[in-house]
MARKOL-271894 format. One record per residue (C-alpha): residue number from 1; chain; x, y, z. Coordinates in steps of 0.5 Angstrom, whole numbers. Example, Ala and Ser with C-alpha at 12.3 -4.5 7.8 and 13.67 -1.06 7.14 Angstrom:
<nodes>
@papa 1 vexmar A x 25 y -9 z 16;
@papa 2 vexmar A x 27 y -2 z 14;
</nodes>
This chain:
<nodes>
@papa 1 vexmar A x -13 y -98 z 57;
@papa 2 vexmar A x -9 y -96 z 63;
@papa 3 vexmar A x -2 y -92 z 65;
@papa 4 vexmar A x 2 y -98 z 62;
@papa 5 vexmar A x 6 y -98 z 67;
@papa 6 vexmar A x 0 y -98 z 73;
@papa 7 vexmar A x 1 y -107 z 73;
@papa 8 vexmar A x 4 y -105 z 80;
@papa 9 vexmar A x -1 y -100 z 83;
@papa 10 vexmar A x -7 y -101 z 86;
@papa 11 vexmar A x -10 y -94 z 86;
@papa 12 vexmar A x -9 y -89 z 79;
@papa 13 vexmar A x -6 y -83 z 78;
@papa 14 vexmar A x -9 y -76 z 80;
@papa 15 vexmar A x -10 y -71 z 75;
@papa 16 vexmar A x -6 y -67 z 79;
@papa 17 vexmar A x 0 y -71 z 79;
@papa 18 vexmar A x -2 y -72 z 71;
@papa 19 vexmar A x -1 y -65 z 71;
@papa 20 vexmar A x 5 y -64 z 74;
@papa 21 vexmar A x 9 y -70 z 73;
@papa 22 vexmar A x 7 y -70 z 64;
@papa 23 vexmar A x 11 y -68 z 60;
@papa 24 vexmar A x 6 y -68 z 53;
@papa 25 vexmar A x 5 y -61 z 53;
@papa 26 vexmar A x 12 y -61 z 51;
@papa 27 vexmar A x 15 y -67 z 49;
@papa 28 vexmar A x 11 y -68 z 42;
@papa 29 vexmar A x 15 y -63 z 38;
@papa 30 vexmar A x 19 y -70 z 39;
@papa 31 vexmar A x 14 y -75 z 35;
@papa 32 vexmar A x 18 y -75 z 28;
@papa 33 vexmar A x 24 y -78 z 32;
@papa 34 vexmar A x 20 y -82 z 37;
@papa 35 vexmar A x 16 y -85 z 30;
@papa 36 vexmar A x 24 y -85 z 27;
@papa 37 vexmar A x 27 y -89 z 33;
@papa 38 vexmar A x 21 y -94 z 34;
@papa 39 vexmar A x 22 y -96 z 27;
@papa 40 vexmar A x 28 y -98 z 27;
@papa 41 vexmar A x 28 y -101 z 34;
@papa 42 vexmar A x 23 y -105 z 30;
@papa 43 vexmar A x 26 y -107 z 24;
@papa 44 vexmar A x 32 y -110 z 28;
@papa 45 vexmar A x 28 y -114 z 33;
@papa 46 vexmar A x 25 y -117 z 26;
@papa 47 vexmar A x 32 y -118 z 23;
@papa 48 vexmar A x 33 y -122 z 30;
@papa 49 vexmar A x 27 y -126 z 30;
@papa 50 vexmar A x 23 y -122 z 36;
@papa 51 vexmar A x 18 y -120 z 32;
@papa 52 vexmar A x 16 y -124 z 26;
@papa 53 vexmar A x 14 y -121 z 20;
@papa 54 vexmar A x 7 y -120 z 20;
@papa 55 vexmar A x 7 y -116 z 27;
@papa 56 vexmar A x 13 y -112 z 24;
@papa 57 vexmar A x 9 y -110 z 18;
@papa 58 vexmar A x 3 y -109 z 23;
@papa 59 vexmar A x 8 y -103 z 26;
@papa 60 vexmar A x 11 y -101 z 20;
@papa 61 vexmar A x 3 y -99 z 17;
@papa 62 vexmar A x 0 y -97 z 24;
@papa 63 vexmar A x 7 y -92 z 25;
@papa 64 vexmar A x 4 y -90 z 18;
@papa 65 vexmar A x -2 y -88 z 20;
@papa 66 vexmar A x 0 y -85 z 27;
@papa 67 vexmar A x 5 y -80 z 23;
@papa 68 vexmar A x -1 y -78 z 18;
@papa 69 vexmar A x -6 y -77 z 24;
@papa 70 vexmar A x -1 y -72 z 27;
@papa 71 vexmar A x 1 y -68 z 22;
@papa 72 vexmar A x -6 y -68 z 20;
@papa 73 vexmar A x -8 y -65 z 27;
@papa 74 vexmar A x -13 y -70 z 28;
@papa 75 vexmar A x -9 y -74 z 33;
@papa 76 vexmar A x -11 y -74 z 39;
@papa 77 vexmar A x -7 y -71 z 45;
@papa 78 vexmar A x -8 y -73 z 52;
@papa 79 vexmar A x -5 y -71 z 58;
@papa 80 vexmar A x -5 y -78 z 62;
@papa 81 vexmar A x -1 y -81 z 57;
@papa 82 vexmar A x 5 y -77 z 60;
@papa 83 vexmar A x 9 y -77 z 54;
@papa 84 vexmar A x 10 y -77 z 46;
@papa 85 vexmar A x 13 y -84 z 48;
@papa 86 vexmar A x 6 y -87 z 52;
@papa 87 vexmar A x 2 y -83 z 47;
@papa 88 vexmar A x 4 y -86 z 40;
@papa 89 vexmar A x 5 y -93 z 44;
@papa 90 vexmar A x -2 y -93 z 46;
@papa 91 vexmar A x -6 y -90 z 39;
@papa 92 vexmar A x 0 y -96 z 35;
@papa 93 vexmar A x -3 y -101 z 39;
@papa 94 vexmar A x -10 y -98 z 39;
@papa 95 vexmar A x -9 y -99 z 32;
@papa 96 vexmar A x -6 y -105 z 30;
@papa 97 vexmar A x -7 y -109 z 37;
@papa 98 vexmar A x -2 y -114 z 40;
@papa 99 vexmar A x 4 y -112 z 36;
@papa 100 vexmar A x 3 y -106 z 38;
@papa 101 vexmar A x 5 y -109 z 45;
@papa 102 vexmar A x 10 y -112 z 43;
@papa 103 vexmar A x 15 y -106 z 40;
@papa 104 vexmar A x 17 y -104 z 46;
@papa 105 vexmar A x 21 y -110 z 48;
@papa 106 vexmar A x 29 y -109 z 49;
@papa 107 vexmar A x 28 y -102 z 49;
@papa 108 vexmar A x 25 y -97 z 56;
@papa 109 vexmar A x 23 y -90 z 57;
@papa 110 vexmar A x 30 y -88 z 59;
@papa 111 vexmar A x 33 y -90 z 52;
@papa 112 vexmar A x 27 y -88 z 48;
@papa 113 vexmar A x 27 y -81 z 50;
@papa 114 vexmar A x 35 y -80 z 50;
@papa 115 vexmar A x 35 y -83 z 43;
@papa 116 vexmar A x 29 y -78 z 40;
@papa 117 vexmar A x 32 y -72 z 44;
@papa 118 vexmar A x 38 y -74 z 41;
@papa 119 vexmar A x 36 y -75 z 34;
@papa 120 vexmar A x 33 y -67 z 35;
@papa 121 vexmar A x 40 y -64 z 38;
@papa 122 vexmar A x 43 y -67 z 31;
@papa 123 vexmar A x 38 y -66 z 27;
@papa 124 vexmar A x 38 y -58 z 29;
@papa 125 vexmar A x 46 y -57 z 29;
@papa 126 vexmar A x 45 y -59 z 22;
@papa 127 vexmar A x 40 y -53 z 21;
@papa 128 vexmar A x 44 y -49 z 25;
@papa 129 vexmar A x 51 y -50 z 21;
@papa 130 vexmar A x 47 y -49 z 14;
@papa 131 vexmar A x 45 y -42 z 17;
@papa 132 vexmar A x 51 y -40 z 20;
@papa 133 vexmar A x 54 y -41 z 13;
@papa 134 vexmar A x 49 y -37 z 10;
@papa 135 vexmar A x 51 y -31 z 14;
@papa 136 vexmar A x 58 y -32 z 14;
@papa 137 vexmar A x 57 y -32 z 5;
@papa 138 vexmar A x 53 y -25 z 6;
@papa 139 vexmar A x 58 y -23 z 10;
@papa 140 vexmar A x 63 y -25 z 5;
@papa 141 vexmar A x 59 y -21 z 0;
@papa 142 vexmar A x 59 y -15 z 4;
@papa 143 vexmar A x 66 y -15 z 5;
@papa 144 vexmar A x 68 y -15 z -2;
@papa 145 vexmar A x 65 y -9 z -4;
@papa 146 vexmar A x 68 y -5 z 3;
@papa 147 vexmar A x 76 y -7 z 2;
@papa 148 vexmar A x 77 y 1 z 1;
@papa 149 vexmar A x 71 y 4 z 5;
@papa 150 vexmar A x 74 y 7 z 12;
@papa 151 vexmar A x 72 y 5 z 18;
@papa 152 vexmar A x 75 y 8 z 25;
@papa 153 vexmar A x 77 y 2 z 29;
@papa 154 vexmar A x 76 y 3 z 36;
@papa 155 vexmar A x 78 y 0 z 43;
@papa 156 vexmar A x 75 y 2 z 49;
@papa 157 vexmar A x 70 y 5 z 44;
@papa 158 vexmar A x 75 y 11 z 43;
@papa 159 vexmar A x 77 y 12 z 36;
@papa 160 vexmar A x 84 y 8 z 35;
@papa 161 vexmar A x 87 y 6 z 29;
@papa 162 vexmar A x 84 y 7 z 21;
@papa 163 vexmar A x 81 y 1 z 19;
@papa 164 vexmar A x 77 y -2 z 13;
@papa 165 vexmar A x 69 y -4 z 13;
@papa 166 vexmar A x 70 y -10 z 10;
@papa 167 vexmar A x 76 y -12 z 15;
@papa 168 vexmar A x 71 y -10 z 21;
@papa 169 vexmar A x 66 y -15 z 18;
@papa 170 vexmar A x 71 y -21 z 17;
@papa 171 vexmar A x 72 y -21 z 24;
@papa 172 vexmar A x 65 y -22 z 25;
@papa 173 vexmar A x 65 y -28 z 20;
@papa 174 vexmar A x 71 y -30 z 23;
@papa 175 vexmar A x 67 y -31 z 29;
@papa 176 vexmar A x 61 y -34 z 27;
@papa 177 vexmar A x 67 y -40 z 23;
@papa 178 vexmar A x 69 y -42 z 31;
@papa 179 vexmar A x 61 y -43 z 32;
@papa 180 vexmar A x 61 y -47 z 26;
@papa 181 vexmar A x 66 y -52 z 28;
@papa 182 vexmar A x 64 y -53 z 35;
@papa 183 vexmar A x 57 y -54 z 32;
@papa 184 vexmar A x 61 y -59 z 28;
@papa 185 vexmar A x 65 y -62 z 33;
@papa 186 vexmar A x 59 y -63 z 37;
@papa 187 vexmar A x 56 y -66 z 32;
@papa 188 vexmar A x 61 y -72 z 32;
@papa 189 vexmar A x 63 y -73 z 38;
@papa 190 vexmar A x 55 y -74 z 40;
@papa 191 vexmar A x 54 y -78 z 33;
@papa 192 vexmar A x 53 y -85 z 37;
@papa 193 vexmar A x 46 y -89 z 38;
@papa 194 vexmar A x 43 y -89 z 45;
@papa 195 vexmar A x 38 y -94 z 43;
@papa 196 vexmar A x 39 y -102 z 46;
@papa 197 vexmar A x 41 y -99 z 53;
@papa 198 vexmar A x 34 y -100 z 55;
@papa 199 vexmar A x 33 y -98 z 63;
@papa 200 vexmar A x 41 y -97 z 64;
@papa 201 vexmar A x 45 y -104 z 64;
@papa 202 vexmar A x 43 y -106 z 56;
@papa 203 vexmar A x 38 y -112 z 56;
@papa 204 vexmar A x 38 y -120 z 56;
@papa 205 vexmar A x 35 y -120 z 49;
@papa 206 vexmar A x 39 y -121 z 43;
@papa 207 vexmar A x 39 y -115 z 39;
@papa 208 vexmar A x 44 y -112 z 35;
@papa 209 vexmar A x 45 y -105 z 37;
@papa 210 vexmar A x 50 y -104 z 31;
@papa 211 vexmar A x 44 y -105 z 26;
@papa 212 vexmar A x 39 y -100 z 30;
@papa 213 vexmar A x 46 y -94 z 30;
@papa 214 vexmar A x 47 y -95 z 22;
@papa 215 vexmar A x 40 y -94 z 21;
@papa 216 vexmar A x 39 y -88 z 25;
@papa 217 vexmar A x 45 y -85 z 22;
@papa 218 vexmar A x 50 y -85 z 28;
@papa 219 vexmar A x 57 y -88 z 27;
@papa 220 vexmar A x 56 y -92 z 33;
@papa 221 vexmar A x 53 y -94 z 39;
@papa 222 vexmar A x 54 y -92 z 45;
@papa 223 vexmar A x 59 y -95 z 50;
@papa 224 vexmar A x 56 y -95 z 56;
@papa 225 vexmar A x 49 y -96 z 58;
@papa 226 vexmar A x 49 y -93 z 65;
@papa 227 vexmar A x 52 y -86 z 62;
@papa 228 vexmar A x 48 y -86 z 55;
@papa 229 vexmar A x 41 y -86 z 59;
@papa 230 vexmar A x 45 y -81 z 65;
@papa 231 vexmar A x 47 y -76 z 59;
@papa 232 vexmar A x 46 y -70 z 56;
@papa 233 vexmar A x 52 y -67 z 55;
@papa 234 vexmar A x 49 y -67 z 47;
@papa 235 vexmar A x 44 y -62 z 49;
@papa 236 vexmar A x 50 y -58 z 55;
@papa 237 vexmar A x 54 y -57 z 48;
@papa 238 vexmar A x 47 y -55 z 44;
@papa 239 vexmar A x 46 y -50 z 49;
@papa 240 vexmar A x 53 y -48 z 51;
@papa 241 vexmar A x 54 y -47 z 43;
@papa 242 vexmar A x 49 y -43 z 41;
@papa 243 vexmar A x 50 y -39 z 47;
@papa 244 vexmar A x 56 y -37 z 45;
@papa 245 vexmar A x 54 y -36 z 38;
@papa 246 vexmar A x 49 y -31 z 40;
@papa 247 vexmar A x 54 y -28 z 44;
@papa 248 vexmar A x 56 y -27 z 38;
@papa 249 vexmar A x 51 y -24 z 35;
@papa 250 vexmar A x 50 y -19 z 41;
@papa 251 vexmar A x 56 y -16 z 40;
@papa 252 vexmar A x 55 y -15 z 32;
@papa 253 vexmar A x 48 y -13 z 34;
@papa 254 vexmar A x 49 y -7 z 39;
@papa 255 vexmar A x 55 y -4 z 34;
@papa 256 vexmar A x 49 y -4 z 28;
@papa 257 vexmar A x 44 y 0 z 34;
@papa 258 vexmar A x 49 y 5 z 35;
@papa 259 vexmar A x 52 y 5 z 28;
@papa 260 vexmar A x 45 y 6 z 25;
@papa 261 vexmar A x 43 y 13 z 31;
@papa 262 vexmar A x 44 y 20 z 28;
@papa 263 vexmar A x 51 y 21 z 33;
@papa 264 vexmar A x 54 y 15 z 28;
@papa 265 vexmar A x 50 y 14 z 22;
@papa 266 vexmar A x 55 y 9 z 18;
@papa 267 vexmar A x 49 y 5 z 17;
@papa 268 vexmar A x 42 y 6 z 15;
@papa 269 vexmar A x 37 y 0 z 17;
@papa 270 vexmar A x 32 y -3 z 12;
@papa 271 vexmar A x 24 y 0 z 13;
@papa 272 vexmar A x 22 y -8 z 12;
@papa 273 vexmar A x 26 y -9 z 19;
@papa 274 vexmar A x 25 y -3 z 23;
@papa 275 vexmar A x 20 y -1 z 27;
@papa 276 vexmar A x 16 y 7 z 29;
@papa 277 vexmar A x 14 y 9 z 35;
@papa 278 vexmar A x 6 y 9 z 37;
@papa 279 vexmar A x 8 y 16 z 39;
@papa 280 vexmar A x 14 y 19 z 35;
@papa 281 vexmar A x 12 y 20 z 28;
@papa 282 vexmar A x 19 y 20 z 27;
@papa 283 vexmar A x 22 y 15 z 30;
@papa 284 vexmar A x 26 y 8 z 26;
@papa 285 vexmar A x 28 y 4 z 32;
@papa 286 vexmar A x 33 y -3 z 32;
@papa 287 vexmar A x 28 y -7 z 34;
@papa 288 vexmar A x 31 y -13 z 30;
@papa 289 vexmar A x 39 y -12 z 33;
@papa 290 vexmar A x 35 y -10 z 40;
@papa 291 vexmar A x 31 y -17 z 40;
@papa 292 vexmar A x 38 y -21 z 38;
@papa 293 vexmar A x 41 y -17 z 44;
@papa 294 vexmar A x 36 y -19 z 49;
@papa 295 vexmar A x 34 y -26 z 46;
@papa 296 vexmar A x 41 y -28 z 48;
@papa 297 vexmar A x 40 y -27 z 56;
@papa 298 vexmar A x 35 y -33 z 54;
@papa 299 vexmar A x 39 y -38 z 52;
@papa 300 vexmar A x 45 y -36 z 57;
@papa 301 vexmar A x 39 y -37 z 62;
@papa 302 vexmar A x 37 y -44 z 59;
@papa 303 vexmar A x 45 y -47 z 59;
@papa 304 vexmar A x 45 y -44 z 66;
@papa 305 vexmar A x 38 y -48 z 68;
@papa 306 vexmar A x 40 y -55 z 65;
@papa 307 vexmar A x 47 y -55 z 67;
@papa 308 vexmar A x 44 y -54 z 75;
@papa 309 vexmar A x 38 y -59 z 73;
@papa 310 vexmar A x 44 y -65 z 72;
@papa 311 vexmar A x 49 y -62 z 77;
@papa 312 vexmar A x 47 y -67 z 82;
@papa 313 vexmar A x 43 y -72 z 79;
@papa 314 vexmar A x 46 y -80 z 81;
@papa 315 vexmar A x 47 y -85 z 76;
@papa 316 vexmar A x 42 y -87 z 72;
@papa 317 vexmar A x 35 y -83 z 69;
@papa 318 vexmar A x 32 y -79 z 74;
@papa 319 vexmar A x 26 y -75 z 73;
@papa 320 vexmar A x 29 y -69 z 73;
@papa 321 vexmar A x 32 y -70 z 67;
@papa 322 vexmar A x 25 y -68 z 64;
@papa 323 vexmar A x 27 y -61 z 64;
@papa 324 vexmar A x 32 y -61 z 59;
@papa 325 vexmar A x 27 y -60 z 53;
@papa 326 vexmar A x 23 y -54 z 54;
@papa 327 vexmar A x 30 y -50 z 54;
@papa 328 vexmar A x 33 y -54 z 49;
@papa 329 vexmar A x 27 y -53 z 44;
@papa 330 vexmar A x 28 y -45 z 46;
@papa 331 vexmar A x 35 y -44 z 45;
@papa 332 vexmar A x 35 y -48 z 39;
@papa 333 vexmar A x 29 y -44 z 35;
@papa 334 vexmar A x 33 y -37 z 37;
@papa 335 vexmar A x 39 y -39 z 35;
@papa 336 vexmar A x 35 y -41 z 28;
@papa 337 vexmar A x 30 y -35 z 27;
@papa 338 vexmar A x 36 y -30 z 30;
@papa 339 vexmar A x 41 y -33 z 24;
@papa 340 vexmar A x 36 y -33 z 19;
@papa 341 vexmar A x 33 y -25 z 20;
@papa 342 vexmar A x 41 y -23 z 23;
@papa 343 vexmar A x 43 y -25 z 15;
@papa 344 vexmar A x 37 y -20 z 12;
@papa 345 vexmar A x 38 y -15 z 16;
@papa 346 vexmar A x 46 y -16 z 13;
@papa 347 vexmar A x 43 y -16 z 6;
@papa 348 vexmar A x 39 y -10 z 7;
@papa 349 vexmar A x 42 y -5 z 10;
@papa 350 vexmar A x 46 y 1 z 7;
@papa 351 vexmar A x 53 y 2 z 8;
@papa 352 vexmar A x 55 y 11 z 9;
@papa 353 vexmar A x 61 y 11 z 7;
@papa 354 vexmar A x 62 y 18 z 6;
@papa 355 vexmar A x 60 y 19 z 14;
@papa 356 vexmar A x 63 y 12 z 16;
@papa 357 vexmar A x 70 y 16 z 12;
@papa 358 vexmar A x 69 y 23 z 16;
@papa 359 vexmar A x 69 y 20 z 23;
@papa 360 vexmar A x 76 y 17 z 21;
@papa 361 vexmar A x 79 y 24 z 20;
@papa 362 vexmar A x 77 y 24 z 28;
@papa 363 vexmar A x 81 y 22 z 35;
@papa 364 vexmar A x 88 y 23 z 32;
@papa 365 vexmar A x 88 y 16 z 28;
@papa 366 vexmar A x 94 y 16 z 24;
@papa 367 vexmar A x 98 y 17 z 31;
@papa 368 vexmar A x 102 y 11 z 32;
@papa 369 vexmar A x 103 y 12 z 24;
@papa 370 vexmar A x 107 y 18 z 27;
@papa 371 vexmar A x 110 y 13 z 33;
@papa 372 vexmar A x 112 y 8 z 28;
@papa 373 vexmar A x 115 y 13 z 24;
@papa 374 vexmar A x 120 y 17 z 28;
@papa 375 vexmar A x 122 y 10 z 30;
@papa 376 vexmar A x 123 y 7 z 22;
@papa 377 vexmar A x 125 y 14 z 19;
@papa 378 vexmar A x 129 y 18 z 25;
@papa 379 vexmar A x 131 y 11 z 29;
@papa 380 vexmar A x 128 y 14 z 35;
@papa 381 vexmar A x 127 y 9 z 41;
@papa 382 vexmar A x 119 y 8 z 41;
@papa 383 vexmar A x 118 y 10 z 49;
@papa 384 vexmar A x 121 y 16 z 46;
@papa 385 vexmar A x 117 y 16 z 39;
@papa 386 vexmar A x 111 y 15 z 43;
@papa 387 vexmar A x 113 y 22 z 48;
@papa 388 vexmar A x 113 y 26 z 42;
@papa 389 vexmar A x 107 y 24 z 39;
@papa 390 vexmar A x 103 y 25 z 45;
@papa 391 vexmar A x 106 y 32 z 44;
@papa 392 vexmar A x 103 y 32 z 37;
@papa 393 vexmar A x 96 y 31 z 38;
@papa 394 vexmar A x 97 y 36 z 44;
@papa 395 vexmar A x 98 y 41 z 39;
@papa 396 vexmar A x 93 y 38 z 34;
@papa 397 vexmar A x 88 y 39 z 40;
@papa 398 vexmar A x 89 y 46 z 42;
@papa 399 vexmar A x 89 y 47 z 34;
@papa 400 vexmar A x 82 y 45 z 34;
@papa 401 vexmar A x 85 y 39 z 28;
@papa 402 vexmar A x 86 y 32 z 26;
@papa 403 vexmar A x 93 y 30 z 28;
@papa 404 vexmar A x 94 y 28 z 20;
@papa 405 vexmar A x 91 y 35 z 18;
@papa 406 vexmar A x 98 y 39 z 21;
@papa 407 vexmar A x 103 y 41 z 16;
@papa 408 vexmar A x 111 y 37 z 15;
@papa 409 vexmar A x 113 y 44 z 18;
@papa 410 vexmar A x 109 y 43 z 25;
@papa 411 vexmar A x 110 y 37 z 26;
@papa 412 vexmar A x 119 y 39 z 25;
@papa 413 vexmar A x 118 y 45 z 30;
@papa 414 vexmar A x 115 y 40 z 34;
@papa 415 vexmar A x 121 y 35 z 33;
@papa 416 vexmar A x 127 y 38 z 28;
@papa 417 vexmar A x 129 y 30 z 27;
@papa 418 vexmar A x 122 y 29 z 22;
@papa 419 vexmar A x 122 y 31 z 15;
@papa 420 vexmar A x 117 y 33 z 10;
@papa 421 vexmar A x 114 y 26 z 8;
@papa 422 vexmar A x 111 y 24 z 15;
@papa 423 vexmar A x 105 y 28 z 11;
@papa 424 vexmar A x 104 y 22 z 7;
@papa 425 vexmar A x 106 y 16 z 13;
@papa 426 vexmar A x 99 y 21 z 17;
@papa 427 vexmar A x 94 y 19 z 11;
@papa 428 vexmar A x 89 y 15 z 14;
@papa 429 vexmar A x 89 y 11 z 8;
@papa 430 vexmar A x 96 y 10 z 8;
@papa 431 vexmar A x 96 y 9 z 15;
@papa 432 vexmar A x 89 y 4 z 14;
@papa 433 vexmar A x 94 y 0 z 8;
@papa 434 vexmar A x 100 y 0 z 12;
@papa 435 vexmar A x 98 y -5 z 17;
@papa 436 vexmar A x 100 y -11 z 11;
@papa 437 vexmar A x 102 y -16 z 16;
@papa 438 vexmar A x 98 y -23 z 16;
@papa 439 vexmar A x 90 y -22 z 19;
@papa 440 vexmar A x 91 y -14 z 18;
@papa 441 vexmar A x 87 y -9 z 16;
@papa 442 vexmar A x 90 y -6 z 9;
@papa 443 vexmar A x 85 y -8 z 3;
@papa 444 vexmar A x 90 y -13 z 0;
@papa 445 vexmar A x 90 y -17 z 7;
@papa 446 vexmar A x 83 y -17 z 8;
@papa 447 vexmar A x 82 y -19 z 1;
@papa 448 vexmar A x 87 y -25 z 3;
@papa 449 vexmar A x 82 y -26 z 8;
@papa 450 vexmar A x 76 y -26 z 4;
@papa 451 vexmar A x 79 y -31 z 0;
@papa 452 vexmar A x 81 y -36 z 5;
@papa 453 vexmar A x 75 y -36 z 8;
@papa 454 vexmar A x 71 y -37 z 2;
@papa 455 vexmar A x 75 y -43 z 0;
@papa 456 vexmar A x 72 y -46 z 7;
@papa 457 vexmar A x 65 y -44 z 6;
@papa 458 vexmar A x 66 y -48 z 0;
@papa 459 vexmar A x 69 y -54 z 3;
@papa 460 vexmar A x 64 y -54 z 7;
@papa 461 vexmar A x 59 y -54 z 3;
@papa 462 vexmar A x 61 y -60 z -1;
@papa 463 vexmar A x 63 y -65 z 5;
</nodes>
């Protein structure tokens, strides 16, 4: 059997062009969807009477055998069927004949192959969703059991004020609860059927587009034919969302890299997710947070290409388009294999909390403590209040100490208006649990912060 488009041409295809203009090599990853879409297709033609029973059987019991053959590894793959689409059509109708033939009325490449690509794009967001909830749980956990364990929270990577550890990785699992909802906000928006729309204006045969969108378990069909097979906007989203989930990642995975070195220490990595060096017996490298670092450039690379591939394309389908697979399949499989080594990472590593406590005790923490308290105790104005402290961590300095070392008479001297119980308003403690106002790092508010989030982890996995 020739191409199945070659009725009109007069020489074949080169191998060359075979090779170039193919996309098998690739596209097969799609077979379970193309296998899916084609099944349904052919049930709604069969409810419509454009397939009788019979010849819907025959496609039912040949797609049967097509499936097994390929997940046996004894289908065969060539390349001059261009796609996973040609290359299923041909081995059905190898298979079952003339019915074969028929599957594809009502239906054209264009959205055949929106309708599968988008069956993977919802399938995966699903995936990646159970995953995130995965992390956002052992992230939950970790933060249970590290309310009260100090952490030095920084800006401008300088100490800055005492914070507790859970409340540090809170904010993580904060982040990875917005990648969440855009994974499920995409997922609804894009929940809608592109088959039926043929080439790019529908088709004159009398299908039922409804049937086809309930069986594949969209909400609805698209409306409008000339966008559908024009869009790919469900992959941008795929892509612009683990794009910034991995952003995400990167940040955590840079601060585990210099938490888990010598100058730090808050954090000992596993051996079972660490690697050496073929030189340095010494040596425990963070390759995995390293990589999780690096992958992330991958997938702003493919949201970039995808987005330059569709910037100037007329309506409708163009061959350009092809290329919005190899990068998509990419993100999607970093996304998944980072979530999943990301969450045993977590779950191994030891948490040092004596070090992690001992660096609180420097860069002068409790500072704006001793601001906040000349402006509570002493009524001084902050402007002011901030002036003095700054002569406070100067003499702390030129001590060599902490500035929530110095005595209550040191800091009098410094100012004849504070009294004996700024000592306690100085406690890295005190100062950590001080900041009880709602999203704030004392341990009551963080627990609240578990709490709530917990709640949402499960109702997400009840709905």
């Amino acid at each position: 059997m020739g191409k199945m488009w070659s009725g009109r041409f007069s020489e074949n295809a080169s191998s060359l062009l075979d090779q170039f203009n193919a996309s098998l090599n690739f596209d097969k990853k799609l077979y379970e969807y193309d296998i899916k879409g084609s099944l349904a297709h052919a049930k709604m033609l069969n409810a419509q009477g454009i397939l009788t029973d019979q010849e819907y059987q025959d496609i039912v019991k040949g797609m049967q055998q097509v499936l097994k053959e390929i997940e046996s590894d004894e289908f065969v793959f060539d390349i001059s069927d261009e796609d996973i689409h040609m290359a299923i059509e041909k081995r059905l109708t190898q298979l079952i004949g003339d019915a074969g033939k028929k599957l594809h009325t009502a239906r054209s490449r264009n959205d055949q192959v929106a309708l599968d690509f988008r069956l993977y794009v919802q399938a995966h967001n699903e995936i990646i969703r159970e995953r995130i909830l995965n992390l956002v749980e052992t992230f939950i956990d970790l933060s249970k059991k590290h309310t009260e364990t100090m952490l030095p929270g920084m800006t401008h990577l300088q100490h800055a004020q005492p914070i507790n550890f859970g409340y540090h990785m809170m904010a993580y699992a904060s982040m990875l609860k917005r990648d969440y909802e855009r994974f499920e906000s995409s997922f609804e928006r894009n929940n809608v059927s592109p088959i039926g729309c043929a080439a790019l204006a529908g088709t004159p045969h009398p299908i039922d587009r409804n049937m086809t969108a309930k069986e594949l378990g969209f909400y609805a069909p698209t409306l409008n034919c000339l966008d559908t097979v024009s869009d790919r906007d469900f992959a941008l989203e795929m892509l612009f969302n683990v794009a910034t989930m991995m952003m995400h990642i990167s940040r955590l995975a840079e601060e585990l890299i210099l938490w888990s070195s010598s100058e730090f220490g808050f954090v000992t990595l596993s051996d079972a997710y660490s690697t050496g060096s073929s030189i340095m017996p010494q040596k425990k490298n963070p390759d995995v947070p390293e990589l999780l670092r690096g992958k992330t450039g991958r997938t702003y690379g493919n949201l970039v290409a995808l987005l330059t591939v569709m910037k100037g394309l007329p309506l409708a389908y163009n061959k350009d388009m092809q290329e919005d697979k190899e990068g998509t399949f990419d993100s999607v499989e970093t996304a998944e294999i980072s979530l999943t080594i990301l969450n045993e990472v977590i779950k191994t590593m030891t948490v040092n909390k004596e070090r992690m406590e001992q660096a609180c005790k420097v860069g002068h923490l409790s500072a704006t403590d001793l601001a906040d308290y000349l402006v509570e105790k002493c009524h001084i104005p902050f402007r002011e209040a901030h002036f003095i402290t700054g002569h406070a961590v100067a003499f702390a300095e030129q001590k060599g100490v902490d500035l929530s070392e110095l005595t209550a008479e040191e800091l009098h001297a410094i100012d004849k208006r504070v009294s004996p119980d700024v000592v306690e308003y100085l406690s890295i403690r005190h100062s950590m649990n001080a900041r009880n106002s709602e999203g704030g790092t004392s341990t009551r508010k963080t627990e609240e912060q578990i709490e709530k989030l917990e709640e949402w982890v499960k109702e997400k996995r009840v709905g």
